[in-house]
N, C-alpha and C positions, 0 to 999 in steps of 0.2 A: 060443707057447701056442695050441691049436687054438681058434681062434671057434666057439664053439658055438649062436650063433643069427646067423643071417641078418637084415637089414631087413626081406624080405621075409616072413621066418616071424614077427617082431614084429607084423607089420602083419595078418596071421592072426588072431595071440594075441588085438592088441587087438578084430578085430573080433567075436571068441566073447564078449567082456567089455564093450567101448563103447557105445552106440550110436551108429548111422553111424560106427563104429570109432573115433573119436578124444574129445576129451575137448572139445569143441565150440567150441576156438578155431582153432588152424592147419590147412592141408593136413593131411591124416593120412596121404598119401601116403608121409610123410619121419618117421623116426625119430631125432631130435635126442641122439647121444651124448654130447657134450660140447661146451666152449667154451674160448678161451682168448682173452682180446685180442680182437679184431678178427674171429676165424673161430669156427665151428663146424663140428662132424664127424658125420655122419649114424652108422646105427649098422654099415654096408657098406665104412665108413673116407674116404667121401667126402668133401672138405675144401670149404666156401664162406665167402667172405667174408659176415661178416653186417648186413647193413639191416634186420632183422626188429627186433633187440634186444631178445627178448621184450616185443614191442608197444610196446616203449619206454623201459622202464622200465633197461637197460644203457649208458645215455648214457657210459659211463666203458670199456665193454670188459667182457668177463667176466674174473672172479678179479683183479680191481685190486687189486695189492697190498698198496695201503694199506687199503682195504676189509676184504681178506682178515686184514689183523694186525686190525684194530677187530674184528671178530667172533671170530677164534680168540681174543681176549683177554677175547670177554666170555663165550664157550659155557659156559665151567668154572665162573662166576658163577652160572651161572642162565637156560634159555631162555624160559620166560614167568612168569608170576607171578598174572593174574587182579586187578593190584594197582598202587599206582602205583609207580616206582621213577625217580631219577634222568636217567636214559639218556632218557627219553621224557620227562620234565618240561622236559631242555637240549633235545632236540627242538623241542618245541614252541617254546621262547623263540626258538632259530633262525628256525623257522617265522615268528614273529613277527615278528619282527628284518629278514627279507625281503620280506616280502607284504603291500602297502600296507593293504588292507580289516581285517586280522587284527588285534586285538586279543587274544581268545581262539581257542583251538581245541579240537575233539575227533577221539580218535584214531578210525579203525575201520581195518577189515581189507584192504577191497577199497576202489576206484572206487567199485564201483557202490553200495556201503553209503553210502559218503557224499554221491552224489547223492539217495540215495534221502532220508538223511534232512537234505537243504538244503530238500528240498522240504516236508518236511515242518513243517521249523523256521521257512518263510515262511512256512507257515499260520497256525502256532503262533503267531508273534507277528503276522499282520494281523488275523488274525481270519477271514480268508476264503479259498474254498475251490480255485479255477481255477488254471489255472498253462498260461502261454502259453510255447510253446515253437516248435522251428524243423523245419520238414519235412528231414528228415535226418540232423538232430543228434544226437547218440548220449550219452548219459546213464545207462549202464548199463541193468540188467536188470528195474527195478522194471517193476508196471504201469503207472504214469505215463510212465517212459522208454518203454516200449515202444510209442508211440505217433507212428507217422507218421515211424518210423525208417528204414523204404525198402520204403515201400508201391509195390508193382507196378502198381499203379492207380491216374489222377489222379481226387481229387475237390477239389469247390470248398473253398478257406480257409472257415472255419478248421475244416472238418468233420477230428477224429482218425482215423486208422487204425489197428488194431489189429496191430502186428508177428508176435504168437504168440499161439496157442489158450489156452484157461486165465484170461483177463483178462476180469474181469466188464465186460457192455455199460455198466455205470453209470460206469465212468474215465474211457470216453471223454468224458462229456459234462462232465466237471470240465477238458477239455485242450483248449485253443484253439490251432492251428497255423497258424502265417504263413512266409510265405518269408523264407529270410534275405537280408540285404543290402535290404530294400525297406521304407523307415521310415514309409511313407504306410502299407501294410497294416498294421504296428503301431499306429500311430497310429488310424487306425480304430476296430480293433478294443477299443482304449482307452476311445475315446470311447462304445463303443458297448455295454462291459461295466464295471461297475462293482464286480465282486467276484472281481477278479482280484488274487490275492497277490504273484505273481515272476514274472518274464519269466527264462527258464531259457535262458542261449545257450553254444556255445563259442564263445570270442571266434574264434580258429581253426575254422571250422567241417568237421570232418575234415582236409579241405587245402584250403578254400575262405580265403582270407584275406580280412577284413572291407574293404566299398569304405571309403575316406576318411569321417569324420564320421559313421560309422555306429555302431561302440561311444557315441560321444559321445552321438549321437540318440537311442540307448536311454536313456542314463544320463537326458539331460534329460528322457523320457518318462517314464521311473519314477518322476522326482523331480516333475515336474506332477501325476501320477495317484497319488499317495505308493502307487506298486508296487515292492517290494523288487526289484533288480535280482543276479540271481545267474549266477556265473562260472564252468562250469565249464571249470575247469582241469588235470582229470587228465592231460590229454597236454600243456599249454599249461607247465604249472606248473612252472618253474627248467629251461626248455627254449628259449625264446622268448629269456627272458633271467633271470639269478638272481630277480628278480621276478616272472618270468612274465610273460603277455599283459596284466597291470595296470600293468607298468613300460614294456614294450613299445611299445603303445599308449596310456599315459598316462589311461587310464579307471579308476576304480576303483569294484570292484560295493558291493552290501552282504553279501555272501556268496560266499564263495567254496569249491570242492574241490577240494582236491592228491591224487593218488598217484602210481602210475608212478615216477620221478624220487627221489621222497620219503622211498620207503623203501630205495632202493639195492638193489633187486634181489627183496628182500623183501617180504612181504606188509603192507601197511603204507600208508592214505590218511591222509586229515583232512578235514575243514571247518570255516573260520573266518568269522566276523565282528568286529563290534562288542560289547564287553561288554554292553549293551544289548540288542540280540538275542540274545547266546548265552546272557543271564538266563534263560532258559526252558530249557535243560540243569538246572536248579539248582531245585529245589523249594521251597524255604527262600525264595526270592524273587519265583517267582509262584504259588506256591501247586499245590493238585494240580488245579487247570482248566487252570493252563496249564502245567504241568511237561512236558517232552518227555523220555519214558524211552530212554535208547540205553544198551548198553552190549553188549561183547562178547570173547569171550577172550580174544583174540589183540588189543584196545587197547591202545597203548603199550609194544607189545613189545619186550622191551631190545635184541633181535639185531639186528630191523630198524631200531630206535634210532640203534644204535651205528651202522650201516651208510648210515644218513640222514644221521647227524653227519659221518661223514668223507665222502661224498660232496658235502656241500655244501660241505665246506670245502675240496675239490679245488675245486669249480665256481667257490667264491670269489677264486681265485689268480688275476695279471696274466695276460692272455692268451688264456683260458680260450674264453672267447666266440669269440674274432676267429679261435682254430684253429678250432674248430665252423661258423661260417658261413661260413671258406673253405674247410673241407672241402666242405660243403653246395652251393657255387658254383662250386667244381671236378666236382662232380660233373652239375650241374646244366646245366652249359658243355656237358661232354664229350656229355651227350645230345644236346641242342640241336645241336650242331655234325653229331652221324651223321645225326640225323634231318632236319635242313635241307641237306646235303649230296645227300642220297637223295628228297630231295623230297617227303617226306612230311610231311601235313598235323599239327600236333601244337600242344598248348599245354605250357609247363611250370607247374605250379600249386602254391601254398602259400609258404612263408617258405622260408630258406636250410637251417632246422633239422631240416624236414617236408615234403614234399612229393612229385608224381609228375605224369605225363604223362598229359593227355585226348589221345587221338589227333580231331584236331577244330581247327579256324579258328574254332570261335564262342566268344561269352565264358562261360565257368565263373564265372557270379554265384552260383547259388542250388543247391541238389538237384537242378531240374528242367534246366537250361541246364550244368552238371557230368556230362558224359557222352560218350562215344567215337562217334562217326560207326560206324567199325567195332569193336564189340567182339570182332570174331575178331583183331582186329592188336593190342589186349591181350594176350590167350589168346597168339598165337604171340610176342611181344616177351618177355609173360612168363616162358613157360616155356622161351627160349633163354637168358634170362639166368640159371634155373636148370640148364640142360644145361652153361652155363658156368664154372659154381661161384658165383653171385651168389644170394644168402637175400635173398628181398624178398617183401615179399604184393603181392598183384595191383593195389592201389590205393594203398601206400603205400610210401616211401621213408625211413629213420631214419640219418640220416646218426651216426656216434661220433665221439667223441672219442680211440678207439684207430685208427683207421683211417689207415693210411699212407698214405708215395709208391708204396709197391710193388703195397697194395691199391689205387691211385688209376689206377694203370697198368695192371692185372689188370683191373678193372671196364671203362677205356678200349674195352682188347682185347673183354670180351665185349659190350659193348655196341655194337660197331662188326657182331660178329658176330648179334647180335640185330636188328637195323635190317637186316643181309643177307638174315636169314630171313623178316623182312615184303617183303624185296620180290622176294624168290623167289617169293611167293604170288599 
């Protein structure tokens, strides 16, 4: 059958219709056809193995077959409703069943909905207004996240930065910013603000992994200054471990946010607490001062339901973990070994599940100390590991669960060939 569009005429189309041509998450350079398992195929018939995972959230492979029967069996049912239905009520009691802070949850669509409104449900019940968060931390798209997400310019803690145009000057001054990994600037800023509601962190911070006693330090700071401690956990959540960064790390916040993972592919987050906090979802029991309105189409949607359900009940089988974190440390080796062979300066950074390469000797604590000596030896490592057929973004690595010996040997090969191209330079 003749192909009748090109990659490169897709990449036209989109830019008469995008802005900045693509839909403002991945490279737009690349045309994602399809997936199967372990690979994806641009729309040119290019084959790579994939670490992208649609940011994450394909920890199983694409088209898992058990996945695929859960949804072909529920599409004929019904694909949303505006309502509540079964599929998302077992959901949630899963959810529950997992994630230590969770008593209650609510569904919404994205990530970013559900950071937005953790944040808002810490107000709801302290009563006040601030919300300290972490220079770099990423917390979706609201105006409050978008604050001091990777400001190009150092200013002194705890002053916010604005990520994007459009955000009134008055958020900033409700956002207190501290570095992560450094419990003294917390603490401070504790002492020194009294009407702060939630300390907002990922326990994983991108790929920064927390130093020792530091979730714990929070915990006990929030519980001295009675400030809600919130966890977001979209990329962290049934990744880390079925638990998450709360079982992981053995910390548990008072809020917490799932997606990614959660809905199997799907569009499909949450955020949970204590029945106690989540009373303020509920009218009937704080009344309309303190009632927090959320709700939205696509909550508790049966497909991504159904899709949630049997992906965690694969994640829950023997074994499940120990193949993930040895894929993660096979892979994590294979780098380490071309790059220390070749003498090049490198950290590997993050957990076995998430992570990627500072090219750099120093240590990767915080936003500011997480960064490349050379960002051209990025640039050029990156983009041979794509000339080689390897799907990765520039600063992140998602190791699957579909991922072979053959893919483990492939990768080997191009990575050995990427580490050649830095130091041809």
């Amino acid at each position: 059958m003749l192909k009748i569009n090109t990659q490169s005429e897709w990449i036209a189309r989109a830019n008469e219709v995008l802005p900045a041509g693509g839909f403002g998450n991945f490279d737009p350079g690349i045309i994602i056809a399809s997936g199967e398992g372990s690979r994806v195929w641009d729309e040119d018939g290019n084959e790579y193995i994939d670490y992208l995972i649609g940011s994450g959230p394909m920890l199983l492979g694409h088209g898992h077959p058990e996945v695929m029967e859960a949804v072909l069996e529920q599409l004929p049912k019904g694909m949303t409703f505006f309502a509540n239905n079964a599929k998302g009520i077992e959901l949630a009691e899963t959810i529950i069943d997992a994630v230590p802070c969770c008593e209650q949850i609510r569904f919404v669509a994205s990530g970013g909905e559900a950071d937005m409104y953790a944040i808002r449900l810490a107000r709801a019940y302290t009563g006040r207004d601030k919300i300290l968060k972490f220079e770099g931390g990423y917390h979706g798209m609201s105006a409050e996240a978008q604050m001091s997400l990777a400001p190009s310019k150092r200013v002194n803690f705890p002053q916010a930065v604005p990520d994007s145009a459009g955000i009134p000057a008055g958020v900033a001054e409700q956002m207190l910013i501290a570095p992560y990994n450094d419990l003294e600037a917390v603490a401070a800023l504790l002492d020194e603000h009294d009407d702060v509601a939630a300390i907002m962190v990922e326990p994983l911070q991108r790929i920064i992994p927390p130093w020792p006693g530091y979730l714990q330090g929070l915990r006990d700071l929030c519980d001295k200054h009675n400030v809600l401690l919130i966890f977001d956990e979209i990329v962290t959540g049934f990744r880390l471990a079925y638990g998450g960064a709360q079982e992981k790390y053995g910390v548990t916040p008072d809020i917490c946010t799932l997606g990614k993972i959660t809905g199997g592919g799907f569009p499909l987050a949450a955020l949970g607490a204590s029945a106690e906090i989540m009373k303020h979802f509920d009218k009937a029991k704080v009344g309309e001062e303190g009632w927090l309105m959320q709700l939205g189409t696509l909550s508790g949607n049966p497909v991504a339901s159904v899709a949630g359900l049997k992906t965690m009940e694969i994640l829950r089988r023997d074994g499940t973990y120990d193949q993930l974190r040895a894929t993660g440390v096979a892979l994590q080796q294979m780098q380490a070994d071309a790059l220390s062979k070749a003498g090049i300066e490198h950290q590997i950074v993050g957990d076995e599940t998430l992570f990627d390469i500072y090219f750099t000797n120093g240590v990767c604590r915080d936003y500011r100390s997480a960064k490349h000596d050379d960002p051209h030896r990025n640039v050029i490592y990156n983009a041979a590991l794509r000339t080689q057929g390897i799907f990765k973004a520039p600063g992140k690595l998602y190791p699957s669960l579909a991922v072979t010996k053959a893919d483990l040997e492939k990768t080997r090969d191009a990575v050995d060939k990427a580490v050649q191209a830095i130091s041809a330079t």
